[in-house]
N, C-alpha and C positions, 0 to 999 in steps of 0.2 A: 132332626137333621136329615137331608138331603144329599142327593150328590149327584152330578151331570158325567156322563161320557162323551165324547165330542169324538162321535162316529168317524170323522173326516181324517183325525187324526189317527185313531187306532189302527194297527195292524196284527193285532189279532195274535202278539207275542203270549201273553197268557198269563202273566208274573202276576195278575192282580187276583187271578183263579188261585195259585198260593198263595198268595195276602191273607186273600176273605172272601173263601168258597163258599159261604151261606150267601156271598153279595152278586158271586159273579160265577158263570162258568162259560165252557166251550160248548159248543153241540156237536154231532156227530163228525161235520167238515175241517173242524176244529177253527171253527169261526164264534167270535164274543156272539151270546145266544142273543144279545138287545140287536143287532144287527137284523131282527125279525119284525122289530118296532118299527124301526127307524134307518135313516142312513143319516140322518142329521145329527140333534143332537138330543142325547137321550137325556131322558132327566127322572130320576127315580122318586118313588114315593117314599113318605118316611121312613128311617130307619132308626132300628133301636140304638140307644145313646151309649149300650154296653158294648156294639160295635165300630165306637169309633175308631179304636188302636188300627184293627183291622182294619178299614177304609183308609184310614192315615197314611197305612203303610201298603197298599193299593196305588194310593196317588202317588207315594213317592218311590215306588217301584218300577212304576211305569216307564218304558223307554220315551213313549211319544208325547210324557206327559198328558193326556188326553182324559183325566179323571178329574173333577174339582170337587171339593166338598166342600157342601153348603152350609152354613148353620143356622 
């Protein structure tokens, strides 16, 4: 499994850093740290299938919507 951030829409609220801290966090600015990758849209490399709840609830935490999980 997978999962995109769609840079354009984030704003950097933080809710998915409570979801699923092993997925996401902030950096020092308090800017999403893929924001170093990209400005488009981010798209992660696999991730383990025991962190889906957490991603799940990552995306649907999300104000800007801006998270999608892949399968």
């Amino acid at each position: 499994m997978k999962f995109t951030v769609d840079m354009k829409k984030c704003q950097d609220h933080g809710q998915c850093v409570y979801s699923a801290p092993t997925l996401f966090a902030l950096d020092d600015l308090g800017k999403l740290t893929f924001r170093e990758e990209t400005d488009g849209l981010y798209e992660s490399e696999e991730v383990d299938e025991s962190l889906r709840d957490d991603l799940e609830e990552a995306a649907d935490v999300c104000p800007m919507q801006a998270i999608e999980v892949l399968d």
